[in-house]
C-alpha positions as CSV (number, residue, x, y, z in Angstrom):
1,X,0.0,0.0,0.0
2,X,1.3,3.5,-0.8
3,X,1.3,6.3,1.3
4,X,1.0,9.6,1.9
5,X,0.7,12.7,4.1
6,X,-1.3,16.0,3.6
7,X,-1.0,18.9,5.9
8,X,-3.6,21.4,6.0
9,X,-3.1,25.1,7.3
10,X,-6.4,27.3,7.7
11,X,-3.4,30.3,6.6
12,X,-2.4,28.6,3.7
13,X,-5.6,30.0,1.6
14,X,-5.0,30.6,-2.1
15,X,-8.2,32.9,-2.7
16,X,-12.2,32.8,-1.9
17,X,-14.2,29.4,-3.5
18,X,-15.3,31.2,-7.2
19,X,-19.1,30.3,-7.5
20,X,-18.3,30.6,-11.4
21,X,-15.7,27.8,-11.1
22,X,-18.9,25.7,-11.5
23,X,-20.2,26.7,-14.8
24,X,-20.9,24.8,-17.9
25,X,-21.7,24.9,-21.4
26,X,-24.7,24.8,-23.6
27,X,-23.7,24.9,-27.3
28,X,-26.4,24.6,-30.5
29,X,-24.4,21.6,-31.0
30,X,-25.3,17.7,-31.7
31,X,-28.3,17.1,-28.9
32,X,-27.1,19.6,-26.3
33,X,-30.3,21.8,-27.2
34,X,-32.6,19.9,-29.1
35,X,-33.8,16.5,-27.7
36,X,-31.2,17.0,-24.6
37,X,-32.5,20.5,-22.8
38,X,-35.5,21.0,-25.4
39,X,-38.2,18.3,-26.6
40,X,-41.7,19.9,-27.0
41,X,-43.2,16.2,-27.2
42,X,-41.2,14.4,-23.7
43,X,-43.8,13.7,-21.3
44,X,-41.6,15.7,-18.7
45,X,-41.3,19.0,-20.9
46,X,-42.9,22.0,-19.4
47,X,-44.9,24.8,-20.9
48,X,-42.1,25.8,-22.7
49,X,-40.9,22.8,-24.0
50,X,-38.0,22.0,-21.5
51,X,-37.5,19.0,-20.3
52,X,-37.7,19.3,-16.9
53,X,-35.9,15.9,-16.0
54,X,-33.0,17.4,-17.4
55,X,-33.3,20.5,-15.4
56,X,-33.6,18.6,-12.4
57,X,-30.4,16.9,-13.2
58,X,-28.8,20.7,-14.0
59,X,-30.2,21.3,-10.3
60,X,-27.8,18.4,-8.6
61,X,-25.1,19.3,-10.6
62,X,-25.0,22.3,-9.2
63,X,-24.1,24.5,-12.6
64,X,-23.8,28.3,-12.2
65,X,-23.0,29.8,-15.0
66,X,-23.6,28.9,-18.5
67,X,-21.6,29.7,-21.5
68,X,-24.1,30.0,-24.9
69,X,-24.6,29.5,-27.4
70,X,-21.0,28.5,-28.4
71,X,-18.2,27.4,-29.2
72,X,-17.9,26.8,-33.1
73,X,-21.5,27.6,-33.4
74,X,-21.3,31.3,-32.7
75,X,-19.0,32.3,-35.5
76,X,-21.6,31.5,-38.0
77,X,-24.5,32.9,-35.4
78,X,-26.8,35.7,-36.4
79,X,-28.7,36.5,-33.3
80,X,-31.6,37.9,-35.1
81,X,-32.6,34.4,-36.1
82,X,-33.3,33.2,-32.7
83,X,-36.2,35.7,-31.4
84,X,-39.0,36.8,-32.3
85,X,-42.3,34.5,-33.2
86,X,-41.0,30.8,-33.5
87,X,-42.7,30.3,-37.0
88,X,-41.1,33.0,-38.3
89,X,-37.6,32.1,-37.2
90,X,-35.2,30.9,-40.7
91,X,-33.7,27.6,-41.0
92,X,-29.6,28.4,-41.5
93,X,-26.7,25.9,-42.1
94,X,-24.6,25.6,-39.1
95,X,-21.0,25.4,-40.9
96,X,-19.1,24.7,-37.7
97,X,-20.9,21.1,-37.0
98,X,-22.6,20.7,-40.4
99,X,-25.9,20.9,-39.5
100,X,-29.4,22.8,-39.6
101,X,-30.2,25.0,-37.1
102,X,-33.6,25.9,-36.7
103,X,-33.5,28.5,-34.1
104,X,-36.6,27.5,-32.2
105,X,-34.7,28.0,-28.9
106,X,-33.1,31.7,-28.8
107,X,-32.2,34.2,-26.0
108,X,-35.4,34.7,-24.8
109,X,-35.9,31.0,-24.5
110,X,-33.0,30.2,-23.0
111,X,-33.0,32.6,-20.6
112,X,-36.3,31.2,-19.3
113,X,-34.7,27.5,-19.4
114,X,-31.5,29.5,-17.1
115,X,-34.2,30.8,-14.3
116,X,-35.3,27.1,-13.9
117,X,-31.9,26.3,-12.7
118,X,-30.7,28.9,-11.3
119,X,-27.9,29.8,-13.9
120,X,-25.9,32.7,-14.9
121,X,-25.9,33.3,-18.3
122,X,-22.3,34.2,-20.1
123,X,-22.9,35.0,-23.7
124,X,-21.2,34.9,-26.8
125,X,-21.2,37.3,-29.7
126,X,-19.7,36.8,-33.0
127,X,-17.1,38.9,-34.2
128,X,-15.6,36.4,-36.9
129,X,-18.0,36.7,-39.3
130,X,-19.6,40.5,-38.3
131,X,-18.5,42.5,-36.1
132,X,-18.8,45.6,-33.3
133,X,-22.5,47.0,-34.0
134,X,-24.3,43.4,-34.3
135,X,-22.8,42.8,-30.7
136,X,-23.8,46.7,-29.6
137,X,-27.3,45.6,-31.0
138,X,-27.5,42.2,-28.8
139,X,-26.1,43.9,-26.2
140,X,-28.9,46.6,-26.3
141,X,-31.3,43.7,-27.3
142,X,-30.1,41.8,-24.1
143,X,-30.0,44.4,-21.6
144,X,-31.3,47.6,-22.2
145,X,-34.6,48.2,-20.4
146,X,-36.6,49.8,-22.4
147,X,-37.6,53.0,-24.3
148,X,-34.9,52.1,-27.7
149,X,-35.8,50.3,-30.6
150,X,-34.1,46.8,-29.7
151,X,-34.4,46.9,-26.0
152,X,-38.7,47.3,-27.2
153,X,-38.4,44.9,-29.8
154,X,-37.7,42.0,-26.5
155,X,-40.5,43.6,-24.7
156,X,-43.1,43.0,-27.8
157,X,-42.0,39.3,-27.8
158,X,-42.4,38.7,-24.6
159,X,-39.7,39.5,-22.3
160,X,-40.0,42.9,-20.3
161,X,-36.9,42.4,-17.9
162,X,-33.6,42.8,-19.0
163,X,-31.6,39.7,-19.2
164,X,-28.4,41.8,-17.5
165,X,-26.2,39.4,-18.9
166,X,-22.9,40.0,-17.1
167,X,-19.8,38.3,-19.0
168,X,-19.5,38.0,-22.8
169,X,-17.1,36.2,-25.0
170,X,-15.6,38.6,-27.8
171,X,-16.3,34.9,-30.3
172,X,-14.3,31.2,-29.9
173,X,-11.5,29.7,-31.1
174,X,-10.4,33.0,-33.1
175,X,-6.6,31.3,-33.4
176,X,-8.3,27.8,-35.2
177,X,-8.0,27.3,-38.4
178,X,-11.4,25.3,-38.0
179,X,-12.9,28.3,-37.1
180,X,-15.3,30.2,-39.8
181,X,-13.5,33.3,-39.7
182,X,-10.5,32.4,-37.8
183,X,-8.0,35.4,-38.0
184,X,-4.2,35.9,-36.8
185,X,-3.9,37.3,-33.2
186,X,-2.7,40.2,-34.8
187,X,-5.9,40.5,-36.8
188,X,-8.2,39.2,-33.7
189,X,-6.6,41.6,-31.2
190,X,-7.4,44.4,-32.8
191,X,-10.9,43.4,-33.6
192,X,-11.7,42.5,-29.7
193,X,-10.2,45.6,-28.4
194,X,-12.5,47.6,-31.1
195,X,-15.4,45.5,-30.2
196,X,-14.4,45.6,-26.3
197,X,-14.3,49.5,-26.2
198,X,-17.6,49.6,-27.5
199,X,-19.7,47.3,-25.7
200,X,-18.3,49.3,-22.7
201,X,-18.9,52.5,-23.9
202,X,-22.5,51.0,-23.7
203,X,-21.7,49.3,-20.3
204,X,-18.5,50.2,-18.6
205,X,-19.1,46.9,-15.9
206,X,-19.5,44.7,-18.3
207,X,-17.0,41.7,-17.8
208,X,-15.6,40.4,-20.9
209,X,-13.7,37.8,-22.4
210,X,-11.1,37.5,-25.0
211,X,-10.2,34.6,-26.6
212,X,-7.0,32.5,-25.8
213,X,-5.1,29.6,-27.3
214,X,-7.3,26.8,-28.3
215,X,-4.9,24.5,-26.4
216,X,-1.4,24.4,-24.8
217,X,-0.3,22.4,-27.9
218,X,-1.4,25.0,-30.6
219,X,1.8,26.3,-32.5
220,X,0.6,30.1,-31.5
221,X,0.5,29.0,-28.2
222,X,1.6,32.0,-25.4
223,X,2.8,34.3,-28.4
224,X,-1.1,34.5,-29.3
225,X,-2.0,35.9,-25.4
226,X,1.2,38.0,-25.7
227,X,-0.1,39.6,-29.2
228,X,-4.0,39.8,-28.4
229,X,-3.3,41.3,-24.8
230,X,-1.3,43.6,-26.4
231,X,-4.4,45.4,-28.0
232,X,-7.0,44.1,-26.2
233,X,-5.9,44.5,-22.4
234,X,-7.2,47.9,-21.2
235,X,-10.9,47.0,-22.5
236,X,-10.9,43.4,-20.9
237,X,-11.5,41.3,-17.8
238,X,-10.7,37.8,-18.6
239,X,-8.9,35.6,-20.9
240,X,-9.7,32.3,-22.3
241,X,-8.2,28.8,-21.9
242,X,-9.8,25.3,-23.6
243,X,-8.1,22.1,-22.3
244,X,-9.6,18.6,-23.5
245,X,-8.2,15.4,-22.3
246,X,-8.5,11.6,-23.8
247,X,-6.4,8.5,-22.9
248,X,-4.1,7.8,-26.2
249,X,-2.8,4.6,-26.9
250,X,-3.6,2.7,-23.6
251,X,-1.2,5.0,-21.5
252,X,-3.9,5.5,-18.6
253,X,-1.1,6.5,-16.5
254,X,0.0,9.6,-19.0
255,X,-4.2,9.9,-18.7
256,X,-4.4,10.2,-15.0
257,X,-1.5,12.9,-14.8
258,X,-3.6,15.3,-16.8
259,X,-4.4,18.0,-14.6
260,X,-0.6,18.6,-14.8
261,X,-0.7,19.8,-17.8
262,X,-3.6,21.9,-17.1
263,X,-1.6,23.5,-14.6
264,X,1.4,24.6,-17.1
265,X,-1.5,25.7,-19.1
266,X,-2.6,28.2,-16.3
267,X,0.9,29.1,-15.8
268,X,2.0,30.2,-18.6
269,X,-1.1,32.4,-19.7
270,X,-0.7,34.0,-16.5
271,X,2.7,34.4,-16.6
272,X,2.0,36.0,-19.9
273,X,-0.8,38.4,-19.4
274,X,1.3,39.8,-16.2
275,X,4.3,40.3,-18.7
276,X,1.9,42.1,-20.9
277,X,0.6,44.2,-17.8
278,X,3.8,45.1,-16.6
279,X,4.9,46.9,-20.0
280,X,1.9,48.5,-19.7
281,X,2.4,49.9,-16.6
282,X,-1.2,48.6,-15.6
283,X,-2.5,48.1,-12.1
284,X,-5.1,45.8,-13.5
285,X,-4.6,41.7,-13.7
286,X,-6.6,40.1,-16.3
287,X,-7.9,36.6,-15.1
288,X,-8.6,33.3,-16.7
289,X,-12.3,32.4,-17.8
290,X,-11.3,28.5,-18.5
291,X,-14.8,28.3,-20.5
292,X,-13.7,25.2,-21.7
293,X,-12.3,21.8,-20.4
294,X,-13.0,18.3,-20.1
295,X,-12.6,14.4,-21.2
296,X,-13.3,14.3,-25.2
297,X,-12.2,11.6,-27.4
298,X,-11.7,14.2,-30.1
299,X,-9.6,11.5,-32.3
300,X,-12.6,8.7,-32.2
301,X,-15.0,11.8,-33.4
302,X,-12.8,13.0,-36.0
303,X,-12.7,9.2,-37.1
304,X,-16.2,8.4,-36.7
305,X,-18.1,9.8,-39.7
306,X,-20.4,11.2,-37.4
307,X,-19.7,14.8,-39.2
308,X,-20.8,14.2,-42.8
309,X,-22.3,15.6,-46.3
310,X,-25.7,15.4,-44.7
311,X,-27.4,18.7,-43.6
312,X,-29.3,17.0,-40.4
313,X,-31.0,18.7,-37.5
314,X,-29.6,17.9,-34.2
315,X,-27.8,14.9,-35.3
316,X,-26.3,12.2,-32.5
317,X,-22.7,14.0,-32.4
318,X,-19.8,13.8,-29.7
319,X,-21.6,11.5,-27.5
320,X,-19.2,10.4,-25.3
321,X,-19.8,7.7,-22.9
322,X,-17.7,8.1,-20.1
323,X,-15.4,5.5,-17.9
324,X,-14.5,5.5,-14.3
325,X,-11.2,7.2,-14.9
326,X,-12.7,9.9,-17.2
327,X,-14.6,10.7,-13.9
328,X,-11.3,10.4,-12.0
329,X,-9.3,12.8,-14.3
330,X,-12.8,15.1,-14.5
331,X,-12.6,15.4,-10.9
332,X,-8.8,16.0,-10.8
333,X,-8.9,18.9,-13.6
334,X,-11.7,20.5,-11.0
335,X,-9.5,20.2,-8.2
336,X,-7.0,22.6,-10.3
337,X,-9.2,25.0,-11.7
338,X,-10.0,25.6,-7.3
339,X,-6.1,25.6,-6.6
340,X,-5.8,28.2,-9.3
341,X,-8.8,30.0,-7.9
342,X,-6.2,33.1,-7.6
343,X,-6.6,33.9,-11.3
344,X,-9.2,31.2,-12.7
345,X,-12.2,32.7,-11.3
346,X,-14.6,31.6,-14.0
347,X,-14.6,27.9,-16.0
348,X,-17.3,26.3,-17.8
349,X,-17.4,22.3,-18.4
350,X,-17.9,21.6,-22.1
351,X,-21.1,20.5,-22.2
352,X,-23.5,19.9,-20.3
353,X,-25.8,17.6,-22.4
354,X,-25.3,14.5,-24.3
355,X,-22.5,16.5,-26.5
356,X,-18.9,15.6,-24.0
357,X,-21.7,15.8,-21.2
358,X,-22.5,14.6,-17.7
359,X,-26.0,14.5,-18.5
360,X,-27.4,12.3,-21.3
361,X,-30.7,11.6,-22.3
362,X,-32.8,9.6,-25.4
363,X,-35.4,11.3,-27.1
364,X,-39.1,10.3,-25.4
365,X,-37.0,8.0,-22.9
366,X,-34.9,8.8,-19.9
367,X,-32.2,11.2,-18.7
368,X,-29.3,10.3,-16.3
369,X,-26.2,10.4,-14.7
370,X,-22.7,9.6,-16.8
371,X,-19.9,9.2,-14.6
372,X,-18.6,12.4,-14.9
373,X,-21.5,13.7,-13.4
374,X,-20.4,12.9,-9.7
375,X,-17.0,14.8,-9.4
376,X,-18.3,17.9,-10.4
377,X,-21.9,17.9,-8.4
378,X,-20.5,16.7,-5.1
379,X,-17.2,19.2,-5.7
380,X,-19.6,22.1,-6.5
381,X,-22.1,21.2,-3.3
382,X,-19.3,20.6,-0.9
383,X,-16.5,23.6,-1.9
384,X,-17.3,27.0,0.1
385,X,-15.8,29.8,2.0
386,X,-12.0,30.1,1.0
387,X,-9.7,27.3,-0.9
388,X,-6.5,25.7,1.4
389,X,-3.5,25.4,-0.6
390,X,-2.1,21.6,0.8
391,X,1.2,20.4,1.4
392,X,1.7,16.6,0.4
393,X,4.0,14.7,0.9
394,X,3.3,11.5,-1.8
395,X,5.1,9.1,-3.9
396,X,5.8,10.5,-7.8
397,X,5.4,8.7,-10.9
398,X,6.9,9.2,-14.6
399,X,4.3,9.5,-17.0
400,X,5.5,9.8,-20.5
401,X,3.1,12.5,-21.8
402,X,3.5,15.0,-19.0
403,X,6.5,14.1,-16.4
404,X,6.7,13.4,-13.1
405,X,3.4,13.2,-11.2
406,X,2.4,12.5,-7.9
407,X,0.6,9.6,-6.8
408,X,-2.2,11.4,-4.7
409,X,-3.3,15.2,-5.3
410,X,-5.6,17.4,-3.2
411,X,-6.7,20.4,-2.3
412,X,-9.4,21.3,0.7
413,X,-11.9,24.6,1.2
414,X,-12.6,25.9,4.4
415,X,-15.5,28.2,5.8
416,X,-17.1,28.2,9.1
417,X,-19.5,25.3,8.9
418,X,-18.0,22.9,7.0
419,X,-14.3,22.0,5.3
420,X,-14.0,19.7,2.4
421,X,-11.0,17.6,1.2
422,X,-10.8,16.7,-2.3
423,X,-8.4,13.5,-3.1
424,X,-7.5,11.4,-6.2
425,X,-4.9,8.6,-6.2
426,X,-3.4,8.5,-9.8
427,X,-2.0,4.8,-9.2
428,X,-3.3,2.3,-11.6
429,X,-2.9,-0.7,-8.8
430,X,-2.0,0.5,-5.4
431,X,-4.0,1.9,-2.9
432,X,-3.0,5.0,-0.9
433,X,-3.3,5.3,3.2
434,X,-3.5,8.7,3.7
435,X,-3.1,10.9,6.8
436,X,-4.2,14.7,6.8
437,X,-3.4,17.0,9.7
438,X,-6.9,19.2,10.0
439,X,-6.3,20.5,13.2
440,X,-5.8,23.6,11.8
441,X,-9.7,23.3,10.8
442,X,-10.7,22.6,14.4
443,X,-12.8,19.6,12.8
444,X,-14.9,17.4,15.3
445,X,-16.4,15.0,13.1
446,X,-16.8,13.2,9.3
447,X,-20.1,14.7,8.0
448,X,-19.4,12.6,5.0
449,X,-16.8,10.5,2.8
450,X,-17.5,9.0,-0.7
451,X,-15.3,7.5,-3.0
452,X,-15.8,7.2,-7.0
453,X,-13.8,4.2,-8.1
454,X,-14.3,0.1,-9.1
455,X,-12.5,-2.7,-10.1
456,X,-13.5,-1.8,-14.0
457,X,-12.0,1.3,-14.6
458,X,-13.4,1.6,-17.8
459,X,-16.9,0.9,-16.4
460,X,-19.6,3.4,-17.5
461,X,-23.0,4.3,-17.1
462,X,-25.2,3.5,-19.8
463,X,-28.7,3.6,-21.1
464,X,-29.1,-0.1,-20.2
465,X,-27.5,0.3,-17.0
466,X,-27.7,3.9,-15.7
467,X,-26.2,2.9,-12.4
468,X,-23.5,1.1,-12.6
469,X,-21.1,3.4,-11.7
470,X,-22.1,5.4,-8.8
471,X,-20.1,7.0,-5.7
472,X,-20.3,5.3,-2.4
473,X,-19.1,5.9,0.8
474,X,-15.8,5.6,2.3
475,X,-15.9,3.6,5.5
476,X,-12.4,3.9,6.0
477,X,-12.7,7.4,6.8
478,X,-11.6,8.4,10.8
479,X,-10.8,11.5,12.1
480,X,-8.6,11.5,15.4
481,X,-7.0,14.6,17.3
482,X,-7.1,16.2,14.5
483,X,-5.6,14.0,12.1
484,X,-8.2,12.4,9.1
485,X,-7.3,9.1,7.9
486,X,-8.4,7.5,4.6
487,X,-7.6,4.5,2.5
488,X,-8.2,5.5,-1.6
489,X,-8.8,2.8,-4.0
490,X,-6.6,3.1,-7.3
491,X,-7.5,5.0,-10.1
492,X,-10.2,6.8,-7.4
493,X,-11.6,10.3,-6.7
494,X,-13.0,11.1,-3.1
495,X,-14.5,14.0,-2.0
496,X,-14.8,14.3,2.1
497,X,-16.6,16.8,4.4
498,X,-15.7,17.5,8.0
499,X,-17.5,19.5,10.3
C-alpha cells in the first residue's frame, strides 16, 4: 500500500471558493439543445418545451453559469434568427458542426430555461463573421430596459426584464483554423479591443472575455496571449483557456496525470498576461475564464463519420460515454481550476448535455447520470468559504506524456461550517493510506466521505444500465485529534466533508 501525508493550514488560503468555477456549457451543438435541454413532445417538458428531467439533473449538478450559445457555433450565429415568433424564425446551415439550425430556442428562450436552474448566463457574440455594431445591438437587445428600438423589440416578444447578462465572450477559437473566420492574433486583437471598447462605452461593468489559445499544444500558443493582450488588455476582464483530455494509446497513467498539464497551461497564460501588464504599466490583472475543459475523445470523433455531407438537424454528435477514470481525471482537472482560484475565477465544463456531457438523455426515454457527473456535483455542493492550498508529501510517478506526477493530489476549502478535502490517487494498482493534519480546521467529526472508483475502470454508465457506476461511501474514513485518515482505491476520486 502507498502512502501519503497531507498537511492542511487554515493560513495557507490561495483565494475565496469562485461560485463561477462551476459553470458549464450549452452549445447549438449535436443534442445539447434539441432533444437533450428542449423536446416539446417528452412527457416531462414544461410549458415551454424543457424537459424538466433534465433540469432537475442541472439542479444536482450544481451548474452556475452557462456559457451559450458556443463554441464553433457562434461564429456563424446571427442573433436575429433566434427571437421573435417561432414560426417566423429561418432555418440556416450551421457550418461549424454541419448541420441545420432551426432556431426555435433563442435568447429569450433560454434565458427562461437559465431561471429554472438557477444559472448565470455568459454570452457569446460573433465577431468572426460581423463584427462591433451586431454585438452593440445584442447587447442593447439583451439588456437595455426599455424605451430604444431593440431593448422594445424583447419587450413586444415577450420578455419585459432585461436579461443583464454579465460576461460575454468577444467569439471562440479565433486562433483555429477550424474556425469560420479564424483570423491571426494580430488581426483578432485588434478586432476584440475595437469590439471591447464599444460594448463598454455602452456598459463600462461589463465583464468580458477574449479569446485565448485553443490549447497548450497550438503552435501560437503563449505568443497569441502575448499579441492579443497587447491590443485588447485595457478594455478586458478575462482571458480564455480550452483544455480537453483523452487516454491515447492505452497509457492511462500519461491519462491520470492530466491535470498537470492543465496547470502549465494556467501558468504560462498568467505568466503571460502579467508580462503584458507590466509593459503597460497597468494596475489591473486580467484573469482566466477556463470556459472550456473536459474528457473528449476528439480523435474517435474526428474518425467516426459522425460529421458528414448530410445537412441534419440535431444529429447524434460527440456522445461520449464516459469511464470510471474519465470521472477520476474530470474530478482532478476541478480540483485545479479551485487551486488556481487566484486567477481562474470563471470555468465552464464543455457541455452539459449529451455532446462531451454529464447528462445524457434519449429522445421520449430517460435522462441520467454519466460518470462524470459525480466529481463535479459533489465538488460544487461541498466547496465554500475560501480554498486551502495543501502540502503533500506522496510518492511521484513518470508518465511519459506530462513528467513526473504525484501519486495522490488534493486540495481542501474551508469556511465556518464545513471544510471539504478533495483527493485522487493516480496509481493504476496501489491503494493509498492517507493521513491529513486538519487541526488547523478545528474539525470534530466526518459529515461525510465517498469515493468514486471500481475494479473496471473503464466501467460506464449507460442507457441499459444507468447505475452502474455510482459513488459510495468511504468507510475507511476516521478522524482522530485532528488528524483524518483515509484509504483511496486506485484510479479513485474522493471527495470528504468535515464539520
Amino acid at each position: 500500500m502507498l502512502r501519503a501525508h497531507i498537511v492542511l493550514d487554515r493560513q495557507a488560503v490561495i483565494a475565496p471558493v469562485r461560485r463561477r468555477t462551476f459553470g458549464s456549457f450549452v452549445e447549438h451543438l449535436g443534442r445539447c439543445v434539441y432533444t437533450g435541454i428542449y423536446e416539446p413532445e417528452h412527457p416531462s417538458a414544461n410549458e415551454d418545451g424543457f424537459r424538466m428531467d433534465v433540469v432537475e439533473l442541472v439542479r444536482e449538478l450544481g451548474s452556475t453559469t452557462i456559457r451559450y450559445p458556443g463554441g464553433n457555433f457562434v461564429s456563424g450565429f446571427r442573433w436575429e434568427d433566434s427571437v421573435g415568433p417561432r414560426e417566423q424564425r429561418p432555418v440556416r446551415r450551421d457550418l461549424a458542426w454541419h448541420s441545420l439550425e432551426s432556431n426555435q430556442v433563442g435568447l429569450d428562450e433560454f434565458a427562461k430555461w437559465l431561471a429554472l436552474t438557477g444559472s448565470e448566463l455568459m454570452l457569446a457574440v460573433n465577431v468572426a463573421t460581423r463584427g462591433i455594431l451586431p454585438a452593440l445591438d445584442l447587447l442593447e437587445y439583451a439588456n437595455h430596459p426599455s424605451g430604444t428600438a431593440l431593448s422594445d423589440l424583447r419587450i413586444a416578444n415577450g420578455t419585459p426584464a432585461p436579461h443583464n447578462v454579465r460576461m460575454w465572450c468577444l467569439g471562440n477559437e479565433m486562433d483555429g483554423p477550424w474556425q469560420t473566420g479564424f483570423m491571426t492574433a494580430d488581426d483578432y486583437g485588434k478586432v476584440a479591443a475595437r469590439t471591447a471598447a464599444a460594448m463598454k462605452m455602452a456598459d463600462k461593468d461589463l465583464e468580458l472575455v477574449v479569446c485565448g489559445s485553443s490549447g497548450s499544444g497550438m503552435p501560437t500558443f503563449g505568443d497569441w496571449e502575448r499579441t492579443v493582450l497587447e491590443h485588447a488588455y485595457d478594455h478586458v476582464d478575462y482571458v480564455s483557456c480550452h483544455a480537453y483530455y483523452q487516454e491515447h494509446d492505452g497509457d492511462l497513467a500519461s491519462f491520470l496525470a492530466s491535470a498537470v498539464d492543465m496547470d502549465y497551461f494556467i501558468d504560462t497564460v498568467v505568466a503571460t498576461a502579467d508580462h503584458v501588464g507590466h509593459k503597460k504599466r497597468s494596475k489591473k490583472k486580467i484573469d482566466i475564464s477556463f470556459d472550456e475543459w473536459n474528457v473528449w475523445y476528439l480523435k474517435e470523433h474526428q474518425e467516426s463519420g459522425e460529421v458528414n455531407e448530410e445537412w441534419r438537424h440535431a444529429p447524434r454528435q460527440l456522445e461520449d460515454v464516459y469511464s470510471v477514470a474519465d470521472a477520476v481525471v474530470v474530478g482532478n482537472l476541478l480540483m485545479t481550476l479551485l487551486k488556481r482560484s487566484d486567477r481562474v475565477t470563471s470555468a465552464s465544463l464543455a457541455q452539459l448535455v449529451n455532446v462531451i456531457a454529464p447528462i445524457m438523455t434519449e429522445p421520449g426515454g430517460p435522462a441520467w447520470r454519466q460518470t462524470t457527473f459525480f466529481p463535479f456535483s459533489i465538488t460544487s455542493r461541498l466547496a465554500a468559504g475560501e480554498v486551502i492550498r495543501p502540502t503533500i508529501e506522496a510518492p511521484a510517478s513518470s508518465t511519459d506524456r506530462h513528467g513526473e506526477a504525484s501519486v495522490v493530489d488534493a486540495v481542501a476549502t474551508f469556511d465556518e461550517d464545513r471544510s471539504a478535502v478533495f483527493l485522487v490517487n493516480r496509481d493504476l494498482t496501489q491503494e493509498a493510506q492517507v493521513t491529513i493534519d486538519v487541526r488547523g480546521f478545528g474539525a470534530s467529526r466526518v459529515m461525510e466521505a465517498v469515493t468514486l472508483a471500481d475494479s473496471d475502470v473503464y466501467a460506464k454508465n449507460t442507457l441499459a444500465d444507468q447505475r452502474r457506476v455510482i459513488p459510495r461511501a468511504n468507510p475507511s474514513a476516521a478522524l482522530s485529534d485532528g488528524v483524518l485518515t483515509i484509504i483511496l482505491p486506485p484510479v479513485s476520486w474522493t471527495a470528504v466533508a468535515l464539520g
